[in-house]
N, C-alpha and C positions, 0 to 999 in steps of 0.2 A: 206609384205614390202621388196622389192630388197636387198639384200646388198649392189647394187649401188646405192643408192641412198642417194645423197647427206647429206641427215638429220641424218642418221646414226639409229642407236636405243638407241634413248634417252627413260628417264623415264619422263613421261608424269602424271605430279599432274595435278587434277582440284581442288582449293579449293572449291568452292562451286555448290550445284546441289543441290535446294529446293528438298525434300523430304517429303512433308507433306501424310495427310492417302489419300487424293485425287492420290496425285503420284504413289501409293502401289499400284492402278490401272494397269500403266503400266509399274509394277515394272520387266517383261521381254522383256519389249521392251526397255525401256531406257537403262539400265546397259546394255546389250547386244551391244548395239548400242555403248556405249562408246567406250568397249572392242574393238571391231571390227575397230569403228576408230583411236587406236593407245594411247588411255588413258591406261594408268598402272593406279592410284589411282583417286576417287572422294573422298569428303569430303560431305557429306550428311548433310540437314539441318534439322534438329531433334527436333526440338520444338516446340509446339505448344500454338496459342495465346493465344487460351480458355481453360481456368481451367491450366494455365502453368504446374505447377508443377507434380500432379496427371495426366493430357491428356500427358504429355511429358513424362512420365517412362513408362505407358503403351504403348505409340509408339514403343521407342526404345525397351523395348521387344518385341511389333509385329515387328520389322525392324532386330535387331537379330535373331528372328527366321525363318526369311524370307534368309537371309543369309546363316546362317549354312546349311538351307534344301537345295541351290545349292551349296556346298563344292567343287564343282568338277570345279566349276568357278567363284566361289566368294571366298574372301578372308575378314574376319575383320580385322582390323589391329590400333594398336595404338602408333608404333615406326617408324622411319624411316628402321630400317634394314628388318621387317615385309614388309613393302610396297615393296620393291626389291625382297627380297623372291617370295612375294607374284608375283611377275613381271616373274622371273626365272620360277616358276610353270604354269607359263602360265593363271594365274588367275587374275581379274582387283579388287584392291584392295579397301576397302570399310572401310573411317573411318567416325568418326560425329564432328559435332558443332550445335553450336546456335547460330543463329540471332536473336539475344536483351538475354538479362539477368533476364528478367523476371522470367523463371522458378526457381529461385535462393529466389523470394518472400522474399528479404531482409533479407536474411539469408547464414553467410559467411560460417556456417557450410556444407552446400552444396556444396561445389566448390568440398571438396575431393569426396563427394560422386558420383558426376557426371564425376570427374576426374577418377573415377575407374570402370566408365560404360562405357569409352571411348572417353567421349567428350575433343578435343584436341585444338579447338578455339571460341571463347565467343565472339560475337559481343555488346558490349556495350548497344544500344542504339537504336533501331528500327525508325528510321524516328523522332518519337513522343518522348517528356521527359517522362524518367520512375526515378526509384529510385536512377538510377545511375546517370544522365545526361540528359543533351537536346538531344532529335536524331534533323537530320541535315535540316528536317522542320519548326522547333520551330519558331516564333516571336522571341524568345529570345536567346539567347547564354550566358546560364549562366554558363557552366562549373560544372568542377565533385564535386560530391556530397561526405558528409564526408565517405555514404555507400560506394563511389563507390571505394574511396581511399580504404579502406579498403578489398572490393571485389576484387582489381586489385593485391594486397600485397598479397591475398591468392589463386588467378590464379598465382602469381608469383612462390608461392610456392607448385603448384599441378602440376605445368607445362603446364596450360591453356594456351596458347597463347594468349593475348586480340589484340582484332580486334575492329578496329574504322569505318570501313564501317558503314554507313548509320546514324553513328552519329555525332553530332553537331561538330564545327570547335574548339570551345574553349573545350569543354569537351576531344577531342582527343588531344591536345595540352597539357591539363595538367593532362592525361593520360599518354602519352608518358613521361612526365618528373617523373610519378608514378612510372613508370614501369621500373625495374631494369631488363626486359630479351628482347627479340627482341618482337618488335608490328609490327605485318599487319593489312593490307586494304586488307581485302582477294577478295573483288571484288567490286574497285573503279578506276573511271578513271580520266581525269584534267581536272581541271575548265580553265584553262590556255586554252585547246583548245576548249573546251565546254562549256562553263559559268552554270552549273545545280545543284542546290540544293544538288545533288548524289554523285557529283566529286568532288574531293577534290585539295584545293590549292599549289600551290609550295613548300610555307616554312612546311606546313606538309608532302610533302613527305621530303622534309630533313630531318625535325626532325624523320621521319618514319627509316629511313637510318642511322641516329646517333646510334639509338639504337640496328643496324644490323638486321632490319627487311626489312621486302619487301611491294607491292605492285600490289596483284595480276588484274590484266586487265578484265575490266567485259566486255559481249558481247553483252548488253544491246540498242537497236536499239540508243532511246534518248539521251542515257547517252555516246556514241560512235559519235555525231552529224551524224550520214548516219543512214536514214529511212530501207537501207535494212540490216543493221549491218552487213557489209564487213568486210573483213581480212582487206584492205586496211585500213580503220577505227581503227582497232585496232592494226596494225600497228605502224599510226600514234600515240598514244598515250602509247606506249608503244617506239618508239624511242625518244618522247617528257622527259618522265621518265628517261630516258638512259644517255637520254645529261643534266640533272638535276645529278644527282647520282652515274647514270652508272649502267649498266645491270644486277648487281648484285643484285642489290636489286628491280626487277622484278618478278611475277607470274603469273599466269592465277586463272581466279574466273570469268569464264563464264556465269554461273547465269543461266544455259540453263534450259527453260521452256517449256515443249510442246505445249501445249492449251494455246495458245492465249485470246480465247475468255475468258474461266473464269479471267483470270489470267487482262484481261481488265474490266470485270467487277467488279470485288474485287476493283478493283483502283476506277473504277464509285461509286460504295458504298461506299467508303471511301475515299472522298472530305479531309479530317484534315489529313488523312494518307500520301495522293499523293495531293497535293495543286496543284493551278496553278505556274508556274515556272517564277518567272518575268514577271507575266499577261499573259503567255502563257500557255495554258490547255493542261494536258498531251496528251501526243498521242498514236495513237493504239501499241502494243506492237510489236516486231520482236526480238528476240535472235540471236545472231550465234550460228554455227551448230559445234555439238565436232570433226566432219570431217576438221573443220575450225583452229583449234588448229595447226595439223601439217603446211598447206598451211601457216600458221602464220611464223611457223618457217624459213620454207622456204622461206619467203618471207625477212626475216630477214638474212638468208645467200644470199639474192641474194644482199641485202645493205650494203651486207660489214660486217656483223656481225660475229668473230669465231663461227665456231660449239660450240667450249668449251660454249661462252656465250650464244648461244643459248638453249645448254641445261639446262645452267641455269636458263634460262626462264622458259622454259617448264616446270621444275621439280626439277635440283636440288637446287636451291635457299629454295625451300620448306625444301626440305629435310634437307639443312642445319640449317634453323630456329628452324625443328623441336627437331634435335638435339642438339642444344643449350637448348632448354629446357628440353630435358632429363636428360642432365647432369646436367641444375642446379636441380634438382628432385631427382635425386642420390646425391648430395651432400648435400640436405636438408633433405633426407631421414637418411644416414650416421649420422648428425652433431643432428639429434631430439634425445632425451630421449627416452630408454625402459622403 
């Protein structure tokens, strides 16, 4: 990357990158791939839906040790000053979460313990109602459960960050009013310009924004309205955000999937999972490409946007959420009983 070149060298987060044992497949091509196109951090998704708890510890051990063994270019990391480090050494750095809460099996006890294996974001609610919530397919919108209250007050205090992606409208609504630290949408785009199931409404991104969180922009073909999932597309939805909020409380949460085909057949097999969308039947899959990330940016200094806010798109906005929860971690660490 020139040093002329307009975009500068910003720190590039993705929060989200499915990581399931299918992935560990092309576990040196993807992460390479990132590296190469200009990502300093992903955010790995680490859970899995069968036998949550037990298939999701031994993952993340296979996906740790898959890590360490390339040292020389992978980084783990569970801090924002890690992830810079990690940038500085030349390495693309490698943290996790979870898509839905399941692995948690109604048990608040868990949050520390997965809090200390490195998971750094909790998506609530997978599409479908689980313990915590409706995800954001339900017939219903009944909002958070007494568990989930309780689950969100000990993300508060492990420094989880809860993430309302892909769940229901009323359960992140009084989510967001639970949660006394910053909440993302670590990869949601607007119903405002897409009307879908996936995307989420106005007054939640404000409330998202109240609480000093962000809104990271998924590359998701559907969920972007453009069939070929364009920068242009995500663009648009990310200067839609900008003029709601303002830039700041922007991110990226790509969603990048390789395989297509599986990744359409899991939706075929799971009609209750992926419904029809206002009597429209989903459609074949397309991702953007993490080469798409910068050309983003750029495309946002060519409309006018500071470099400053553009980096905080890209990356530091993350970075600042993240540390917001560290520090309240260190002061609830401090303030416990020995």
């Amino acid at each position: 990357m020139s040093t002329s070149d307009p975009l500068g060298n910003p720190i590039i987060c993705d929060m989200t990158l499915p990581w399931s044992a299918e992935h560990m497949v092309d576990k040196d091509i993807t992460l390479p791939r990132f590296k190469k196109a200009g990502v300093d951090f992903v955010s790995l998704t680490v859970n899995l839906r069968e036998s949550p708890l037990s298939a999701t510890v031994r993952h993340i051990a296979r996906v740790k040790a898959h890590i360490a063994e390339r040292a020389e270019s992978l980084s783990f990391v569970t801090t924002a000053d890690e992830i810079i480090a990690a940038k500085s050494e030349g390495k693309l750095a490698v943290g996790f979460h979870f898509q839905g809460a399941d692995p948690f099996e109604g048990s608040v006890e868990l949050v520390e313990l997965f809090a200390g294996l490195g998971i750094r974001h909790v998506l609530l609610a997978y599409n479908q109602k689980n313990l915590v919530g409706d995800g954001c397919v339900e017939r219903t919108d009944a909002g958070l459960s007494r568990f989930g209250v309780r689950l969100i007050e000990a993300m508060n205090r492990s420094a989880i960050i809860v993430d309302g992606s892909h769940t229901g409208y009323r359960t992140t609504m009084e989510a967001m009013e639970v949660s006394t630290r910053p909440f993302i949408f670590s990869h949601s785009n607007t119903f405002a310009l897409v009307p879908h199931y996936r995307n989420i409404k106005d007054d939640q991104i404000r409330a998202c924004a109240r609480t000093g969180g962000l809104i990271g922009v998924n590359g998701v073909n559907e969920f972007l309205g453009d069939m070929e999932a364009g920068t242009e597309a995500m663009f648009r939805h990310v200067d839609h955000i900008a003029g709601l909020v303002g830039p700041e409380h922007i991110g990226i949460g790509l969603d990048y999937v390789k395989d297509y085909d599986a990744i359409w057949q899991w939706m075929q097999d799971n009609p209750d999972l992926w419904p029809d969308n206002d009597g429209a039947a989903p459609i074949y899959p397309a991702h953007a490409q993490p080469e798409q990330i910068r050309e983003l940016g750029a495309r946002l200094l060519g409309a006018g946007y500071s470099r400053a806010d553009v980096h905080g798109i890209l990356g530091g906005n993350y970075l600042r959420v993240l540390r917001r929860h560290e520090r309240a971690r260190a002061v609830t660490s401090t303030a416990s009983p020995h």
